[in-house]
C-alpha positions as CSV (number, residue, x, y, z in Angstrom):
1,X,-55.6,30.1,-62.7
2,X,-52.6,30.9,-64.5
3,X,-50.0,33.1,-63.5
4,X,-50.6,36.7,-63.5
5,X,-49.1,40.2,-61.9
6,X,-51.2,41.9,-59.4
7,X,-48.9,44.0,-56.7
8,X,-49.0,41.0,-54.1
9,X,-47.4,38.6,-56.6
10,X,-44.8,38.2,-59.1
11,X,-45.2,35.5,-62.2
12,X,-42.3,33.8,-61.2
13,X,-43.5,32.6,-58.2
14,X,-41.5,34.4,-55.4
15,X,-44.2,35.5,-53.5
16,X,-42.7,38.7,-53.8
17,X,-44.2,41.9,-55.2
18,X,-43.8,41.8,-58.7
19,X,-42.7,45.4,-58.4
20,X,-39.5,44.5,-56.3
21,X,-38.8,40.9,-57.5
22,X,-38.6,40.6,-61.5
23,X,-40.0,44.4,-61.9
24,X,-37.0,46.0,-61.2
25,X,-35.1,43.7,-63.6
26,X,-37.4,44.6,-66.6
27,X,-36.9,48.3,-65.7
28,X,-33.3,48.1,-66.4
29,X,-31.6,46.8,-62.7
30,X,-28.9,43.8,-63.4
31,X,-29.7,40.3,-62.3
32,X,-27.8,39.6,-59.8
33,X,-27.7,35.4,-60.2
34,X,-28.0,33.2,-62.9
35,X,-31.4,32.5,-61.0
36,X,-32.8,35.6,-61.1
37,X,-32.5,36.4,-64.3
38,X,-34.0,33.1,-65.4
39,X,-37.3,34.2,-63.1
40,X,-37.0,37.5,-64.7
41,X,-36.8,35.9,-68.0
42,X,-40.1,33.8,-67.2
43,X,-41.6,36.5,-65.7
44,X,-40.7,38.3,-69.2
45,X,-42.1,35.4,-71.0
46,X,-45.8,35.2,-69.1
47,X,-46.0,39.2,-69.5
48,X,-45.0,39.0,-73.2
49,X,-42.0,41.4,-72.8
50,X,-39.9,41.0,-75.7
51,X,-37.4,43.8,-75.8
52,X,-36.5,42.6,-72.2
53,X,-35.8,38.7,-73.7
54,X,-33.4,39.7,-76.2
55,X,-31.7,42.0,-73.9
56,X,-31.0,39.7,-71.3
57,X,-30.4,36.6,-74.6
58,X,-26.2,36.8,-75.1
59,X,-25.5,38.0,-78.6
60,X,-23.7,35.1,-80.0
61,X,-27.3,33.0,-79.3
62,X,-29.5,35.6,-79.6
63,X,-32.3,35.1,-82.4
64,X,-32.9,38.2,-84.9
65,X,-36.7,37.9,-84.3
66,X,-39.1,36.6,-81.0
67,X,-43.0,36.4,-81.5
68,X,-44.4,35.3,-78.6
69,X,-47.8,35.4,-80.2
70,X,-48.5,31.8,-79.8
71,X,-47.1,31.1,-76.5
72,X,-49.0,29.2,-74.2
73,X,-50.7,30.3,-71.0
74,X,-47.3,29.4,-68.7
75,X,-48.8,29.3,-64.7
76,X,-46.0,28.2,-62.5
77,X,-42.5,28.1,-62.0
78,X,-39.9,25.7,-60.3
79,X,-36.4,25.6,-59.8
80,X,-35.1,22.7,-59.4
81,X,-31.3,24.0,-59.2
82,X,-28.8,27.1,-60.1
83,X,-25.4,27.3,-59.4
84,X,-22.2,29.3,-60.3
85,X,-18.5,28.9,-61.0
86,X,-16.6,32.0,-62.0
87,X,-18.3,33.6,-64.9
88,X,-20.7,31.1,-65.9
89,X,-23.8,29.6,-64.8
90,X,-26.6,26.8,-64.8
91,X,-30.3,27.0,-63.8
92,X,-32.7,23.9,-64.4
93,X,-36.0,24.7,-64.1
94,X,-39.3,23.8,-64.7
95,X,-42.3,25.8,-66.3
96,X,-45.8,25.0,-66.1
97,X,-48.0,26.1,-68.9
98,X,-51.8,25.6,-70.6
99,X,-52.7,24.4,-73.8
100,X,-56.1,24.4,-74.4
101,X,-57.7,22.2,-71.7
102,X,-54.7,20.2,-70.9
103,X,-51.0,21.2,-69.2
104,X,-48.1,20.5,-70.1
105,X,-44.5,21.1,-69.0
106,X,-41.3,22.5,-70.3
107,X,-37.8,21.5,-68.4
108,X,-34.5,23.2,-69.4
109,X,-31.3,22.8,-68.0
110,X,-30.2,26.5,-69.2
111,X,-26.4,28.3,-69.5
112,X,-25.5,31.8,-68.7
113,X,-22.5,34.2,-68.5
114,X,-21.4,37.1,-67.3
115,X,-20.1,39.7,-68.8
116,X,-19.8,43.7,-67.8
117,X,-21.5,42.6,-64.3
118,X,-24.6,41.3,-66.0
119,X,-25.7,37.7,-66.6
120,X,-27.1,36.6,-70.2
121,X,-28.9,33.9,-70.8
122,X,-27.0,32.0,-73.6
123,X,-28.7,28.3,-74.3
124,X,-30.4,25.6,-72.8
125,X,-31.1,21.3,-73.2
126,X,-34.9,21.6,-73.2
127,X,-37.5,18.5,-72.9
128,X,-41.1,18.9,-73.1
129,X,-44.2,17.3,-71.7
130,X,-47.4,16.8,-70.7
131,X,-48.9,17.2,-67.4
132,X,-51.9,14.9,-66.3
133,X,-52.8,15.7,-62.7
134,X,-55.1,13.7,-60.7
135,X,-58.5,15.3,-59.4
136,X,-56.7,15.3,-56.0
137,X,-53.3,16.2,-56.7
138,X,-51.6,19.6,-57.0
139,X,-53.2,21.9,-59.3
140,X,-50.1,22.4,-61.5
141,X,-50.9,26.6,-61.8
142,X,-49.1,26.6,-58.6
143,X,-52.3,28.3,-56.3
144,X,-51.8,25.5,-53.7
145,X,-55.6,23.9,-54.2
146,X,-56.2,20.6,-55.4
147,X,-57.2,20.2,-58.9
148,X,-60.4,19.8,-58.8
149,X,-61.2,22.2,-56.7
150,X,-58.9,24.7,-59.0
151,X,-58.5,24.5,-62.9
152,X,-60.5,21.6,-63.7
């Protein structure tokens, strides 16, 4: 399993309806928190939504070209903690993904700002790794099940 939209559940791991969690960001609605625009930027990231990553990316970091052709499979989502003083803001997180037969993880400790009442995401201390879950741990895709009953 890896994560996926279907009208019960949104990619970033809410358990909301994608339609009135991260949807209504990528149609055009502000973030309202640091953390929701990082969701909605995972969320863009699983569903390949480009445009919507360099809209939300602040201009003085932004790159002048995103392929996300080669992205892995990302399947989960975790904050670990967000938080805000005046106009800027902090999110680390914790994004699950699939390469090939193995998982791995990538943690970031990411910056935004606000500006005309809508967060950007401006840059991030990012360490990667990889995920080796026990037959009867977890499954790292987030469904709840144990491994081996899951993804292995």
């Amino acid at each position: 399993m890896v994560a996926e939209v279907t009208p019960e559940s949104c990619p970033c791991g809410s358990g909301e309806p994608y339609r009135t969690c991260c949807g209504r960001y990528h149609q055009g609605k502000p973030a309202p928190t640091p953390e929701a625009l990082m969701r909605s930027r995972y969320s863009a990231f699983v569903l390949k939504l480009v445009d919507y990553l360099k809209s939300t990316w602040h201009s003085r970091t932004r790159p002048q070209s995103l392929d996300l052709e080669e992205s892995p499979r990302w399947a989960s989502l975790q904050i670990l903690s967000s938080g805000v003083s005046g106009s800027d803001g902090n999110v680390h997180f914790r994004a699950i993904y699939r390469a090939g037969t193995s998982w791995g993880y990538l943690e970031e400790k990411s910056r935004f700002v606000l500006e005309d009442k809508r967060w950007y995401y401006v840059s991030g201390d990012t360490t990667e790794g990889v995920l080796k879950p026990g037959r009867n741990e977890p499954c790292p895709c987030g469904s709840g099940k144990k491994h081996k009953a899951c993804c292995l």
